[in-house]
MARPABA-638273 format. One line per 3 residues: number of its first residue (from 1); their letters; for each residue x, y negated, z of C-alpha. Coordinates in pm, whole numbers. Layout:
N
NUM) a) X,Y,Z | ...
***
This chain:
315
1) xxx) -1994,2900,-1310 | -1800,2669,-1563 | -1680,2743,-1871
4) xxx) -1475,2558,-2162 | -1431,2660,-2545 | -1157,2627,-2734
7) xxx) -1373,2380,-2990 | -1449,2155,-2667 | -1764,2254,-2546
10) xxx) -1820,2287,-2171 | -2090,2470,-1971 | -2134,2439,-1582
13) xxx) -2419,2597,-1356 | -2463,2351,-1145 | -2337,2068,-1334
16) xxx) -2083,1993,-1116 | -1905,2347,-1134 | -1663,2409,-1012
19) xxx) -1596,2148,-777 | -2000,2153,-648 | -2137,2517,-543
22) xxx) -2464,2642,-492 | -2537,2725,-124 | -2704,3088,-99
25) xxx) -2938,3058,232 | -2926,3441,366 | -3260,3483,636
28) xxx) -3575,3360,617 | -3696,3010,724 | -3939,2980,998
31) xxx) -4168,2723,1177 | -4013,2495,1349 | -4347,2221,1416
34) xxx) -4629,2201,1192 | -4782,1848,1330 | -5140,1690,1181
37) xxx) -5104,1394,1411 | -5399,1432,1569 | -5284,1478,1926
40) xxx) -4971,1347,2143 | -4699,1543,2143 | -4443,1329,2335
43) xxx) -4311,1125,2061 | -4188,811,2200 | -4238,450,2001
46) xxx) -3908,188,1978 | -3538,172,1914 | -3259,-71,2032
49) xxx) -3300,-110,1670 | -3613,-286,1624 | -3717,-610,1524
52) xxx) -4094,-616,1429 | -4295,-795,1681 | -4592,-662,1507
55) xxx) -4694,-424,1290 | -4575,-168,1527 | -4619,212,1509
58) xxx) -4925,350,1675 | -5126,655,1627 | -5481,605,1538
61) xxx) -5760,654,1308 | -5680,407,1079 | -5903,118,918
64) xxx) -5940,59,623 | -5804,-288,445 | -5927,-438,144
67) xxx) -6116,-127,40 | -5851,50,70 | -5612,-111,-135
70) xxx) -5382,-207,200 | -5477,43,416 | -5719,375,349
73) xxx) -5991,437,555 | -5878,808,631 | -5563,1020,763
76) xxx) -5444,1276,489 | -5523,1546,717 | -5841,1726,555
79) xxx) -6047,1800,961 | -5839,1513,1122 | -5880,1134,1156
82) xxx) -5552,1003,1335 | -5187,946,1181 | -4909,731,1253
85) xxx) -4934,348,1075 | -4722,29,1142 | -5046,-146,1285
88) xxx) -5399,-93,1283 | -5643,-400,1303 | -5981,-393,1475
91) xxx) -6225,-384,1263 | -6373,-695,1116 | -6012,-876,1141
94) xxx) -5844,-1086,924 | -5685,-818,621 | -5334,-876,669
97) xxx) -5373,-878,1094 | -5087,-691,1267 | -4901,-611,947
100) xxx) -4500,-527,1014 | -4310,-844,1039 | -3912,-618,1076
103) xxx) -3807,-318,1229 | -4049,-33,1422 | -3977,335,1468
106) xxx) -4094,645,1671 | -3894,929,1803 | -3961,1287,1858
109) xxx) -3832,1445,2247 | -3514,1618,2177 | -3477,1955,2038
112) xxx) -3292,2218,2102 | -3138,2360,1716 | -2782,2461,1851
115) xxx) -2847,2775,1661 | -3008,2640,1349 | -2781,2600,1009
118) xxx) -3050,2421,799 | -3381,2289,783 | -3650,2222,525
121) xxx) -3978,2028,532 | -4295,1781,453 | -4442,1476,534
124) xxx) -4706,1309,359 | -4667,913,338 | -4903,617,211
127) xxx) -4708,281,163 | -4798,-71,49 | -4534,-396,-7
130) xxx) -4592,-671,-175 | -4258,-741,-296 | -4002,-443,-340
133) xxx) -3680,-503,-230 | -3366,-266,-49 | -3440,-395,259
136) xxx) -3812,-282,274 | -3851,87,314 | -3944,401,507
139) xxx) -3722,647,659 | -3673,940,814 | -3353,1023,1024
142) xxx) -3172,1227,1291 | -2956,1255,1541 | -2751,1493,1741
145) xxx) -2670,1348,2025 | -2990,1276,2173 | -3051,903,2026
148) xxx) -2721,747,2054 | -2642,763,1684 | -2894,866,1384
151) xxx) -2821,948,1050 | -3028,859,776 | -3226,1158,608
154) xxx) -3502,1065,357 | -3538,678,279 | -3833,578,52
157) xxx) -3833,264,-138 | -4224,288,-297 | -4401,-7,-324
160) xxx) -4674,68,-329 | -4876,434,-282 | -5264,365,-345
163) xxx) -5282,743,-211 | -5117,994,-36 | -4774,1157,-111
166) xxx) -4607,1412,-7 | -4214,1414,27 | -4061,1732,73
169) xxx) -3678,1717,234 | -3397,1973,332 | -3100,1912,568
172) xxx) -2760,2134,504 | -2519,2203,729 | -2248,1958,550
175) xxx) -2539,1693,598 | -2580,1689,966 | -2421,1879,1269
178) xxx) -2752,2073,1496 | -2658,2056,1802 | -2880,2124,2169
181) xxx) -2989,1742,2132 | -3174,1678,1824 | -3409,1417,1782
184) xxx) -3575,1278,1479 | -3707,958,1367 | -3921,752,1141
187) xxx) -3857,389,1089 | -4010,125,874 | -3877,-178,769
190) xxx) -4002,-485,678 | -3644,-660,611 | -3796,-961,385
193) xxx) -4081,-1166,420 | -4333,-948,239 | -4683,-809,346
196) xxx) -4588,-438,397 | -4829,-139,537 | -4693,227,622
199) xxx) -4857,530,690 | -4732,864,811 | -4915,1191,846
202) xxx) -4904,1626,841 | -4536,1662,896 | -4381,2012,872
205) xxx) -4022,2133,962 | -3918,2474,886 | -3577,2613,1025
208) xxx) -3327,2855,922 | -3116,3034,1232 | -2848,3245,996
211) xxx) -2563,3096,868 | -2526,2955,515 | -2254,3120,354
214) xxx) -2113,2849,23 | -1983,3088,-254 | -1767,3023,-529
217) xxx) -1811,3224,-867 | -1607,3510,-782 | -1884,3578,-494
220) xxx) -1625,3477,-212 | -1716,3304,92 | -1544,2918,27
223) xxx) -1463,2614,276 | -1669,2299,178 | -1471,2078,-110
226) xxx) -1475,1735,-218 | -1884,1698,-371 | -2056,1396,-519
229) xxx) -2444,1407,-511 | -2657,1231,-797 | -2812,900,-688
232) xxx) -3144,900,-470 | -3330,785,-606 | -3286,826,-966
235) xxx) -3425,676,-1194 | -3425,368,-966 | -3538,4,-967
238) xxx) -3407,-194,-618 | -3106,37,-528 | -2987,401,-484
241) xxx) -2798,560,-238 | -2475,790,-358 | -2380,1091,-128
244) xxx) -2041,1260,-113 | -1855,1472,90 | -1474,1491,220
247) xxx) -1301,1797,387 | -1053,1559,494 | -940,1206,566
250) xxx) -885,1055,199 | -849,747,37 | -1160,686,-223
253) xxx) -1232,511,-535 | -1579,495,-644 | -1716,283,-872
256) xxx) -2014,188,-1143 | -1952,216,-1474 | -2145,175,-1827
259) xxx) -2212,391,-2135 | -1900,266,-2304 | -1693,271,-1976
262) xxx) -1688,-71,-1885 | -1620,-136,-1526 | -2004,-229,-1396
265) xxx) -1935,-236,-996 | -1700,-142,-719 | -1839,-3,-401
268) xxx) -1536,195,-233 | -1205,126,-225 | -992,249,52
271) xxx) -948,564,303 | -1281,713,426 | -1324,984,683
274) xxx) -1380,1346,713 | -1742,1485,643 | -2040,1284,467
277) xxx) -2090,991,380 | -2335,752,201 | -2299,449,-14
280) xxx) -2611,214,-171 | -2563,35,-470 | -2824,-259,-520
283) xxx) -2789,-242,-907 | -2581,-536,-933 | -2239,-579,-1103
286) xxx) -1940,-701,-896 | -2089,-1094,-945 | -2428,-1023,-784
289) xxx) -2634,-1020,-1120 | -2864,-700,-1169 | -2769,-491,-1448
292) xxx) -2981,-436,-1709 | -3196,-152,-1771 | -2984,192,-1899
295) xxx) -2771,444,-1804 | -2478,390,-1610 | -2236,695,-1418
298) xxx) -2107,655,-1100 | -1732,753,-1085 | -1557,917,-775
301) xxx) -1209,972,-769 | -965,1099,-439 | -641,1217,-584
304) xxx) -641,1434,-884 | -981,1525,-825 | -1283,1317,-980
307) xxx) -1658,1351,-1056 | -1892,1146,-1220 | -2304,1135,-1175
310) xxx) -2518,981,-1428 | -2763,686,-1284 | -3096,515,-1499
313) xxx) -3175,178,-1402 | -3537,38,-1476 | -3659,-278,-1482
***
């Protein structure tokens, strides 16, 4: 729905309208895994990826460090005692003993979701970092092709979680192509010398097997358009990554901008591919100084078409 005035005024449901849709999900979702950690089930540790030499994945009942404050003495799972962690020193080591030093990740055995159109889920997570920066983070990503190429999902940019969280996700069909060789993956990173900890636990994945049908106003069944998703996350500190979408091969201007319009930061330039893609920007202007804390919009243009997304730095 969008709708103009003759005195100026404009209305939009979703913001975005016309150019971004909502997606009407016809069936019903159901279980795909429900997993509580607590027993194998044939996930597989490494990546040609990795870098850390310790802190590695492994799923235990995990220690507690510092009182807590590192590393809590329990899983989230209420009857359960194991989860994933990046690490878990004997008890009675040294408190910062096998804590990630790079890159670890585990992987699930591939799936078969050739018939599934989207998917929607849980994890809980429990994080610590000493210093926050883009290059320390957890994520959570997929791939279709068995474990050649991923793409990044969820990526999670706490510093620190002195409990629990839950992070709930969902995966459209414009996101990611399901195909008879799914896997997915979680990967921490400790890109910076900083002491970082990372827990993962009760992970749920729901499925939907009907198609998604996108429908414009009129109630008629559309092809996907040009789309620009808000910053994740937002409001942000570090960095936040910007989402879009092409039906085609297009050139692409998208930049950072203030609140009076001053050019803040470029970050694509050029002709980019059909489907979607993702772009980070660190907060920093087009020198490599952090902005300061406020609003700024992120600008896409291809052609005649444009959008613009509203992001809130803190600092």
């Amino acid at each position: 729905y969008a709708e103009d005035t003759v005195s100026g005024l404009h209305d939009a449901a979703p913001d975005g309208a016309p150019t971004d849709f909502y997606v009407i999900a016809i069936g019903d979702f159901t279980e795909l895994f429900d997993n509580p950690m607590e027993t194998d089930a044939g996930y597989t540790v490494g990546s040609p990826e990795d870098t850390a030499t310790e802190g590695i994945w492994e799923r235990e009942d995990p220690v507690g460090v510092l009182n807590g404050a590192w590393q809590p003495e329990d899983d989230h799972t209420p009857a359960g005692t194991d989860c994933w962690i990046t690490g878990n020193p004997p008890r009675g080591a040294p408190p910062f003993q096998d804590e990630l030093d790079g890159r670890t990740s585990f992987n699930t055995p591939v799936m078969d979701l050739g018939t599934v159109n989207m998917i929607q889920g849980s994890f809980w997570y429990w994080t610590r970092i000493a210093t926050q920066t883009p290059n320390n983070y957890l994520e959570l990503r997929m791939s279709g092709d068995g474990g050649n190429t991923w793409t990044t999902v969820e990526r999670i940019y706490d510093d620190t979680s002195p409990e629990w969280r839950e992070h709930t996700f969902r995966v459209d069909p414009w996101e990611f192509g399901f195909t008879n060789q799914v896997r997915f993956q979680f990967a921490a990173q400790d890109g910076d010398p900083t002491t970082m900890e990372v827990l993962v636990d009760d992970w749920y994945v729901e499925k939907l097997a009907p198609s998604t049908t996108d429908v414009d106003p009129s109630g008629s069944p559309t092809h996907l358009s040009l789309r620009l998703d808000g910053g994740s996350p937002n409001p942000f500190q570090a960095a936040t990554d910007l989402r879009f979408m092409l039906p085609s091969k297009d050139r692409v201007e998208l930049g950072i901008f203030d609140v009076n319009g001053r050019h803040v930061r470029s970050l694509i330039s050029g002709a980019r591919e059909a489907g979607e893609h993702r772009v980070r920007w660190d907060g920093a202007d087009d020198q490599g100084h952090p902005v300061a804390s406020g609003t700024y919009f992120a600008k896409m243009a291809v052609g005649d078409w444009s959008a613009t997304r509203s992001l809130v730095v803190i600092r």
